[in-house]
C-alpha positions in Angstrom: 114.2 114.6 71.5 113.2 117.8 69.0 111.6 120.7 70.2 108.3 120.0 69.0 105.5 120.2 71.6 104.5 116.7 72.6 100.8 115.3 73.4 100.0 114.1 76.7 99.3 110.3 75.4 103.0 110.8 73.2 104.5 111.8 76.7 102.7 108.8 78.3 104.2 106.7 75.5 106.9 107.6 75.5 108.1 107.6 79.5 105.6 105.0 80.4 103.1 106.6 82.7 100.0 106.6 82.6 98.5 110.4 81.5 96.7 110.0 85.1 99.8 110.7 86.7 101.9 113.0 84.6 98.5 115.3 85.5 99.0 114.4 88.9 102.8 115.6 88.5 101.6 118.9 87.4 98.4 119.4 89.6 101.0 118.9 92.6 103.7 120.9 91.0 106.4 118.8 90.1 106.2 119.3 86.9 105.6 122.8 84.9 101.8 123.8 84.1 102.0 122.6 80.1 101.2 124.9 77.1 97.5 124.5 75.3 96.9 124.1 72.1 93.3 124.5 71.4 92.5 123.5 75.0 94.8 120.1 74.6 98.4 120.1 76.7 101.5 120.3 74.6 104.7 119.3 76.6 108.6 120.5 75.6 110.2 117.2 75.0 112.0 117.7 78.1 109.5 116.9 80.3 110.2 113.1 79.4 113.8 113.6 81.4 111.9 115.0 84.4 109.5 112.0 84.5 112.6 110.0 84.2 114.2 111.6 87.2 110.8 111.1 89.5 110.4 107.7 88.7 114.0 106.7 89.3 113.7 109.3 92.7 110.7 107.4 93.2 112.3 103.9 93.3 115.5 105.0 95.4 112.8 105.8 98.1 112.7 109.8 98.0 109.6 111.7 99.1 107.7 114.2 96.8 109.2 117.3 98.9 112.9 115.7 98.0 111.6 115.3 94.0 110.7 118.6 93.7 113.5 120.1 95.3 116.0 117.8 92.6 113.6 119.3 89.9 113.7 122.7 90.4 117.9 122.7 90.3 118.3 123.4 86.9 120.5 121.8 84.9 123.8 123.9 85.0 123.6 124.0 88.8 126.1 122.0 90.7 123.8 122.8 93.8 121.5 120.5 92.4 124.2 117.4 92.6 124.9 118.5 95.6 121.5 118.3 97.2 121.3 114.8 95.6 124.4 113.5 97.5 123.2 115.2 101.0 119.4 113.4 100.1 121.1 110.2 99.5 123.6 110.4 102.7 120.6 111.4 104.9 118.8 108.0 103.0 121.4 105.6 103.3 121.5 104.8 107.2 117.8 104.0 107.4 118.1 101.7 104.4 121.6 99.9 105.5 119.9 99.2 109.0 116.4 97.6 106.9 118.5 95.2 105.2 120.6 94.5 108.5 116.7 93.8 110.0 115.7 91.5 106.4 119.1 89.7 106.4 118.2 88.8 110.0 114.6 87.5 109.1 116.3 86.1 106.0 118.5 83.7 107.8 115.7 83.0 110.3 112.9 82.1 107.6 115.7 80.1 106.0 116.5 77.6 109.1 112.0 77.9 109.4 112.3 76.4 105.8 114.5 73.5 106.5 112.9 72.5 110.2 112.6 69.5 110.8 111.1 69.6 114.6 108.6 67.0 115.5 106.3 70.5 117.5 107.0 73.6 118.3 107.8 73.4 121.3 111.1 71.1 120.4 111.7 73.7 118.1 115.4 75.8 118.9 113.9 78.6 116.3 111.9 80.0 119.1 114.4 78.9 122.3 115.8 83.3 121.7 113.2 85.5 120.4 115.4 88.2 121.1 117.3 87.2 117.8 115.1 88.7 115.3 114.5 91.9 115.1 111.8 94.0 116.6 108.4 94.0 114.2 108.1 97.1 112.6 104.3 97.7 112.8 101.8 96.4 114.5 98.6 94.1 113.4 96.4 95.3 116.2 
């Protein structure tokens, strides 16, 4: 990337979001007010990298507060790497024990798919409830 400043629609291009949301970056603070030009924002190139490190933050499941903490290391920070690791440490347990819970439903939708019971009541799917794993939420 050069240093020219960069046009909101050539940053939207460019990191594929939408303008709407690099504006919502900014109006929450995760990314830097941008320079105006004649009333128009001009973006460093290097905003592109910090909209590549939200989305991929994003994905892995970390909250806004835990984004803009990672973006406001800067780059020759080895705190920042650290704060990663301890962010992804604190993640990990809740995520191994929701694909423990999906593996479960998994193998249960599985044996659903290949029933063969004449009712449900004949059915051993439902003989130990206690088998799957409590719901999550509620539909009431």
């Amino acid at each position: 990337m050069s240093s020219e400043l960069l046009a909101i629609g050539e940053v939207a291009r460019i990191s594929g979001k939408a303008a709407s949301a690099i504006r919502y970056y900014e109006s929450i603070g995760l990314l830097p007010e941008p320079l105006r030009v004649s009333g128009r924002r001009r973006y460093p190139a290097s905003v592109v990298r910090s909209l590549a490190v939200i989305d991929t933050a994003q994905r892995a499941g970390l909250n806004l507060d835990e984004i803009r903490l990672l973006l406001r290391t800067s780059a020759d920070d080895p705190e920042g790497v650290e704060l990663l690791r301890a962010v992804a440490e604190q993640r990990l347990p809740a995520l191994r024990e929701a694909i423990a819970r999906a593996e479960l439903v998994q193998e249960w939708l599985e044996q659903a798919a290949d029933c063969c019971c004449p009712t449900l009541e004949a059915c051993p799917l439902f003989d130990q409830p206690s088998t799957l794993p409590e719901p999550q939420f509620s539909l009431r």
